[in-house]
N, C-alpha and C positions, 0 to 999 in steps of 0.2 A: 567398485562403483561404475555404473555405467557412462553411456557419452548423454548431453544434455543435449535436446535437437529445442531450439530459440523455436519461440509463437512470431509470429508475423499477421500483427493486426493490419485492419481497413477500417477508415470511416472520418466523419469529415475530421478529426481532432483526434491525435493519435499523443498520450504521452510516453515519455519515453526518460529513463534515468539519465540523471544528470552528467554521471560519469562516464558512461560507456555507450549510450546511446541505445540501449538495448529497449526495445516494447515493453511498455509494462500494462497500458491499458489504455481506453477511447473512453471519449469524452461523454456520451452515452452513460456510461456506467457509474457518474459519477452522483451519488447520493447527497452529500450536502460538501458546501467548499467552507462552513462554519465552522471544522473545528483546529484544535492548536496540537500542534508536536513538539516535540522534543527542542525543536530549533524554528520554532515560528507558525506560521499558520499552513495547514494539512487538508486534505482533499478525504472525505470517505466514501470510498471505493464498492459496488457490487460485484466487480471481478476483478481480478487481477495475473498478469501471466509474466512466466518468465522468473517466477522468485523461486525460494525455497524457505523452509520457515525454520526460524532458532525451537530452544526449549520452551517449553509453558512456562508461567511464572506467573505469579498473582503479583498484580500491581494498583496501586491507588493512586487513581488519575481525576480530574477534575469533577469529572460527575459521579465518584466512587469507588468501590473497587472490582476488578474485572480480573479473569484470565485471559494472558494475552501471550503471544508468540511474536518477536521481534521478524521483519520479513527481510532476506538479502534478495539483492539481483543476481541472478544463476550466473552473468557473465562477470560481474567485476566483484561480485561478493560484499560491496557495499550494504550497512543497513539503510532503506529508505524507509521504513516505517513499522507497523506493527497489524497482525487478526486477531482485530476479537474475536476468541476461543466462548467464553463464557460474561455474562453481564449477571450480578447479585443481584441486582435492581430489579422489578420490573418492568420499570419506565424507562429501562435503559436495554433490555433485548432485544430493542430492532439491530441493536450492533452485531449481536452474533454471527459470525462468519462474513464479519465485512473486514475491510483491510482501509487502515489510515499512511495514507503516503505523502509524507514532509512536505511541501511545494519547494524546498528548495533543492530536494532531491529528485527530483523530475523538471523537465521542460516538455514543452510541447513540439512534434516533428518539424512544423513549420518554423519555431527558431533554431531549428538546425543547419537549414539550409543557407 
């Protein structure tokens, strides 16, 4: 395996995982703060950096069932959420290739300081 070289975002709202502080994404990219995860309410994401992604697996989640990829932070390996890979639905493809990240597994840079 290679070495992982960390993204280093800009912009006004940068989050960043809870654990390690590492960038995960700006607040820009963020598609709806409506839906639920695993441990509470979750942000979905247009882009996201700095993770790596688990195995596919079909899962049935509130709006149905989807392929989806659990997502870790490259630096502490934490899971903070999951990609939609694939949505059954119609009414539910706008998720493909978005990423849902926990809100209580990110903070935002400014309460870092």
């Amino acid at each position: 395996m290679g070495r992982l070289f960390k993204t280093y975002l800009s912009g006004s709202t940068i989050y960043c995982c809870s654990t390690c502080k590492c960038h995960l994404a700006v607040h820009e990219d963020i598609m709806s703060k409506q839906f639920q995860g695993r441990h509470g309410r979750a942000y979905l994401f247009n882009n996201v950096v700095n993770i790596s992604l688990g195995p596919k697996e079909e899962r049935v989640l509130i709006t149905g069932l989807h392929t989806v990829a659990d997502i870790y932070c490259n630096v502490c390996h934490t899971v903070i959420g999951w990609k939609y890979l694939e949505a059954y639905e119609e009414s539910q493809r706008y998720k493909e290739n978005k990423y849902i990240v926990e809100r209580k597994k990110m903070v935002k840079e400014s309460e870092i300081l």
